[in-house]
C-alpha positions in Angstrom: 3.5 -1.4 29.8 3.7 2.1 28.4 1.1 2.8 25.2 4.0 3.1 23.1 5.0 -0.5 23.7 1.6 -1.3 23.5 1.7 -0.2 20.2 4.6 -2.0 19.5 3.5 -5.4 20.3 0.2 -5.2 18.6 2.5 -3.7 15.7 4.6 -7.3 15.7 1.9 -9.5 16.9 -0.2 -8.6 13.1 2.8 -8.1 10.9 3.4 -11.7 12.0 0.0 -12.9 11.3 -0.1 -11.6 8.1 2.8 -13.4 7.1 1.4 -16.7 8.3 -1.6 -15.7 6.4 0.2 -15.4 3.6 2.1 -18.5 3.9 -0.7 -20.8 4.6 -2.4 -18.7 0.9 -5.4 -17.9 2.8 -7.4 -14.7 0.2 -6.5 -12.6 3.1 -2.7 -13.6 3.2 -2.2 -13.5 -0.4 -4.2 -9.9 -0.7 -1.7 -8.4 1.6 0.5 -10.7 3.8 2.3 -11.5 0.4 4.3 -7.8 -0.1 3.1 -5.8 3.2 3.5 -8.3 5.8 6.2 -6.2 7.1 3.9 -3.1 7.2 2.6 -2.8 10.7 6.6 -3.4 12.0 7.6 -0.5 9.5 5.0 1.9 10.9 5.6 1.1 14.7 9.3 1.6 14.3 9.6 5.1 11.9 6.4 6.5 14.1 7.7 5.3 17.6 11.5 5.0 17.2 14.2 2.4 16.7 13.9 1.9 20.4 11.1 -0.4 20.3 12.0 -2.4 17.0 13.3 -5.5 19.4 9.9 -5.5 21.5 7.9 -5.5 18.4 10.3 -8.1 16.6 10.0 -10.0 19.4 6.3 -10.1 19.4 6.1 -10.9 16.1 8.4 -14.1 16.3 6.5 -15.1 19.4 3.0 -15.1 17.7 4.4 -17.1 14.3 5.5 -19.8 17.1 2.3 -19.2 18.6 0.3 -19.5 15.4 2.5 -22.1 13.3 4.4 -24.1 16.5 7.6 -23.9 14.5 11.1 -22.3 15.9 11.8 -22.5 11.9 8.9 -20.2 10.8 9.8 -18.0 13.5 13.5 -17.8 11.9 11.8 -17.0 8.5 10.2 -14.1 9.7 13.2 -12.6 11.3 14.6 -13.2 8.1 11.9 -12.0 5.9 10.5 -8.9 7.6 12.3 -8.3 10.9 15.5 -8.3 9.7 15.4 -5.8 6.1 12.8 -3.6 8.2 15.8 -3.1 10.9 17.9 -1.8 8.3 15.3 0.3 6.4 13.9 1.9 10.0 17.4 3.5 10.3 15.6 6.1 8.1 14.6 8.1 10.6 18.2 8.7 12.1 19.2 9.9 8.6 16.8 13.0 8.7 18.7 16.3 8.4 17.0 19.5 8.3 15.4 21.1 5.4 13.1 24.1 3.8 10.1 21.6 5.3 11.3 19.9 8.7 12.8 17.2 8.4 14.0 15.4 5.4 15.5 12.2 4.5 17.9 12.5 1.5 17.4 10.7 -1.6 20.8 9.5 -0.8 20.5 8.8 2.5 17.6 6.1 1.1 19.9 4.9 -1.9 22.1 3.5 0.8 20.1 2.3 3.2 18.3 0.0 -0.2 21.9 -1.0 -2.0 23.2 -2.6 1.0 19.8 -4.6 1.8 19.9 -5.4 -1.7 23.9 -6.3 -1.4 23.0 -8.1 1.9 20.5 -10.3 0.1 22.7 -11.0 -2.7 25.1 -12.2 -0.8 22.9 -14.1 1.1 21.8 -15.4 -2.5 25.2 -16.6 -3.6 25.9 -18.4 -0.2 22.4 -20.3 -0.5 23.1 -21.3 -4.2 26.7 -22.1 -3.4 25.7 -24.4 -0.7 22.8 -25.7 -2.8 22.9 -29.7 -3.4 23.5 -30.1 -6.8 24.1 -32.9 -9.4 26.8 -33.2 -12.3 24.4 -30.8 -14.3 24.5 -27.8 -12.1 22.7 -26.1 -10.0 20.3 -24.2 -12.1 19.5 -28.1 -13.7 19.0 -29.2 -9.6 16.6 -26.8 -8.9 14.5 -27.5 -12.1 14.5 -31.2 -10.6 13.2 -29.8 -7.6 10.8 -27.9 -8.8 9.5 -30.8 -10.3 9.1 -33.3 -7.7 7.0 -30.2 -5.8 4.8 -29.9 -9.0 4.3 -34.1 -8.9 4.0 -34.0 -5.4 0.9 -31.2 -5.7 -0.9 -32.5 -8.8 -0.6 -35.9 -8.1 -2.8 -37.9 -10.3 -4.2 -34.5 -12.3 -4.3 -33.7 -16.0 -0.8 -32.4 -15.9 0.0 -36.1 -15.5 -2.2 -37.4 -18.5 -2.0 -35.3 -21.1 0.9 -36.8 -23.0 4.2 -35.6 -24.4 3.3 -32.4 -25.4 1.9 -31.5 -21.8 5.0 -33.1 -20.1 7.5 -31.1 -22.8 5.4 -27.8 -22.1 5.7 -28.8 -18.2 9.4 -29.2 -18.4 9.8 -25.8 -20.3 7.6 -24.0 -18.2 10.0 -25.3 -15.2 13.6 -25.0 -16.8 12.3 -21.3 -17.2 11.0 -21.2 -14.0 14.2 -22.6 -12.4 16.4 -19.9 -13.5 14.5 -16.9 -12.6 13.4 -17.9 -9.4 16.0 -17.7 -6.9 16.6 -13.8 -8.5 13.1 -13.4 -8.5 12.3 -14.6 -4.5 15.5 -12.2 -4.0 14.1 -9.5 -5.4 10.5 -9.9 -3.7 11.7 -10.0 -0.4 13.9 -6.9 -1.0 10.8 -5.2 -2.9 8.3 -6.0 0.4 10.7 -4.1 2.8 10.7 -1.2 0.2 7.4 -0.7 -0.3 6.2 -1.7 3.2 8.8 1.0 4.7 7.6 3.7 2.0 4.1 3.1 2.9 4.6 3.5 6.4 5.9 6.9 5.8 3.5 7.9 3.8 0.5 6.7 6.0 2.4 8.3 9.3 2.8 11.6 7.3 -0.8 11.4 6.7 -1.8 11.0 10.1 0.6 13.4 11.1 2.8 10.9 13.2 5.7 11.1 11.3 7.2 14.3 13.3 7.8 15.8 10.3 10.0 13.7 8.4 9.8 14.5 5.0 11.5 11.4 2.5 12.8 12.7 -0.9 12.4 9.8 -2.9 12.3 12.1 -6.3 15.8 12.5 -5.5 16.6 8.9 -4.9 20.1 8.2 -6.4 22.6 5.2 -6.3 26.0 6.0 -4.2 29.0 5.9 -6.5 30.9 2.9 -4.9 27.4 0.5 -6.1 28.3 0.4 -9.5 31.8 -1.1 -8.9 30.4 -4.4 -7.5 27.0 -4.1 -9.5 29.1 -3.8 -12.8 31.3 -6.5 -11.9 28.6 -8.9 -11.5 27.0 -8.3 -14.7 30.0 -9.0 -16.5 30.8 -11.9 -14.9 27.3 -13.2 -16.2 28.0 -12.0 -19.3 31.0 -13.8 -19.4 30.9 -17.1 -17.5 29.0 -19.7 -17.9 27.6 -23.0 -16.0 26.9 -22.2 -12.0 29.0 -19.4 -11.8 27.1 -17.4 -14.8 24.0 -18.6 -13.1 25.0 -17.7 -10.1 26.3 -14.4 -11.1 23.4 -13.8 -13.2 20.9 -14.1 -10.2 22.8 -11.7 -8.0 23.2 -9.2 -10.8 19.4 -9.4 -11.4 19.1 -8.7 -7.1 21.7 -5.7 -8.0 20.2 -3.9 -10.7 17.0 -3.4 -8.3 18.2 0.1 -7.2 19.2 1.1 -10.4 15.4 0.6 -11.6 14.3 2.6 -8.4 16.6 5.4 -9.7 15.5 4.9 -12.7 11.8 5.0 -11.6 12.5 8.4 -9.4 13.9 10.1 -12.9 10.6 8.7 -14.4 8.6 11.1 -11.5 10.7 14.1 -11.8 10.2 13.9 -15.5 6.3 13.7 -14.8 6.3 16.2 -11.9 7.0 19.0 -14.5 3.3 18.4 -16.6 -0.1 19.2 -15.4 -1.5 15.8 -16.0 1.0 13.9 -14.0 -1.7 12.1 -11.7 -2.6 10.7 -14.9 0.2 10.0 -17.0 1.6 8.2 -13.7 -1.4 5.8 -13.9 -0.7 5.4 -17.6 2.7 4.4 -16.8 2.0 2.0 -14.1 -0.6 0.1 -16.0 1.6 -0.3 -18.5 4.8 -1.0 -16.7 2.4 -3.8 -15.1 1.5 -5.0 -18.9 5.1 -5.2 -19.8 6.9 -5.9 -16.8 10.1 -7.1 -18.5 10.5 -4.5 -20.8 9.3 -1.8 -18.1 12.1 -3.5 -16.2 15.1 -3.2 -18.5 14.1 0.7 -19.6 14.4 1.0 -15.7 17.7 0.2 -15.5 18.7 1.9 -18.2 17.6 5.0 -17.6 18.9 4.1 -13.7 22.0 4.0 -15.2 21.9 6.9 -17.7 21.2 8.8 -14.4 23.8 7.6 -13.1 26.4 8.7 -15.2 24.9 11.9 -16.6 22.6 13.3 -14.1 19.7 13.8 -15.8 17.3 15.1 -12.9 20.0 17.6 -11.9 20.4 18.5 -15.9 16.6 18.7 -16.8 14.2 18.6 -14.0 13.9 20.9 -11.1 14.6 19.1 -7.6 11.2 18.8 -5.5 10.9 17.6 -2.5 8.1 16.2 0.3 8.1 12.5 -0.2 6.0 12.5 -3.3 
């Protein structure tokens, strides 16, 4: 075995544990297996090359079998961190040459992240549409679910004893929780590829393993052709209701993800022009954090303002170098 496949294996081998670690909510797990599980599989493929993504998936799916004696757990990680990672690692064949090396387009990434996004929201609408549901609808069977989980977990705890207002608070908290969650565990496993991929760039151009690559993600931008399905989902959620507004709804949610991330990459072009922008990025974040929802919608919209009107190519010099 060559050091590069080495690598590669060891690469799989802890991506996968961190995932188990993550399922099984170890401090460990949840610190990091949650969102960068599929870190070490990111890094081994952009540094080494696409050739050794099946050795390293491989790996990985062995040691979940190994560590959790489950063929399905093995299925969940090809799903979860082998399977977006494959699509992302396609980066590197994207490079074109540039004033630095090197460069991967912000194009070139907008694609690669609308059709994982467009993979998992089709993925998303197959898994409700199949979803066993009652006369109430789907969105009303999941909220069942959800509670039979929460009675199986608490058992004989306070949530059970503490009267009508606790069990009318419990059933809110669950009908809300029932209709953002199948967007929401969409979005997260879309959002741990993303970052784990951009890390991995990051940390190899730091180490100076990345041979140069440089990607522009100031310039990210949304192909043209992604509005047409992502505008047609939202109104279709505007519009219908019962499953197929919830339905519709969910995906939309999945879709507008790369709009926010173009609407983030205007945000840092916009702060790339002040002095102060190490700070006034921290700013931002922290609040972004604090108001998630609202940080989430201004996103969008500026995502789509860009969109339309070009507003980095209007107002803000391009810069480049991965920043």
């Amino acid at each position: 075995m060559t050091r590069s496949s080495a690598i590669a294996v060891v690469a799989g081998a802890l991506g996968a544990v961190l995932l188990v670690a993550a399922m099984r909510q170890s401090l460990f797990g949840v610190m990091l297996g949650a969102m960068l599980s599929p870190l070490p599989l990111a890094m081994a493929i952009l540094g080494l090359g696409v050739n050794f993504l099946p050795l390293a998936i491989v790996s990985g799916a062995v040691t979940v079998m190994v560590l959790t004696g489950s063929i399905a757990m093995a299925s969940v990680y090809l799903v979860m961190d082998a399977a977006p990672v494959a699509l992302l690692s396609r980066l590197r064949g994207l490079a074109e040459p540039g004033k630095n090396g090197l460069t991967i387009s912000g194009a070139a990434i907008g694609r690669l992240v609308c059709w994982l996004v467009l993979s998992v929201a089709v993925a998303l609408v197959i898994g409700l549409s199949v979803f066993p549901s009652g006369p109430d609808g789907v969105e009303a069977a999941l909220q069942e679910q959800l509670k039979e989980v929460l009675a199986a977990v608490t058992a004989t705890t306070a949530v059970t004893q503490g009267g009508e207002s606790t069990a009318e608070a419990r059933d809110e908290m669950l009908r809300v929780l029932a209709g953002i969650l199948p967007a929401a565990v969409a979005m997260h496993l879309c959002l741990r590829a993303i970052l784990s991929t951009g890390l991995a760039q990051v940390a190899l151009s730091r180490m100076q393993l990345a041979q140069g690559l440089a990607p522009d993600y100031r310039q990210f931008s949304v192909p043209t052709w992604f509005v047409a399905p992502a505008g047609a989902l939202i109104a279709l959620a505007l519009a219908a209701s019962g499953d197929v507004g919830f339905v519709a709804a969910s995906a939309a949610a999945v879709l507008s993800l790369p709009l926010a991330l173009q609407g983030l990459a205007v945000v840092h072009c916009a702060v790339a022009q002040t002095r102060q922008r190490i700070v006034l990025l921290v700013v931002f974040y922290i609040l972004a954090l604090l108001m998630a929802s609202v940080a989430a919608v201004m996103l969008v919209t500026v995502g789509i303002a860009e969109q339309f009107y070009e507003i980095r190519a209007r107002h803000f010099a391009a810069r480049t170098g991965g920043k």
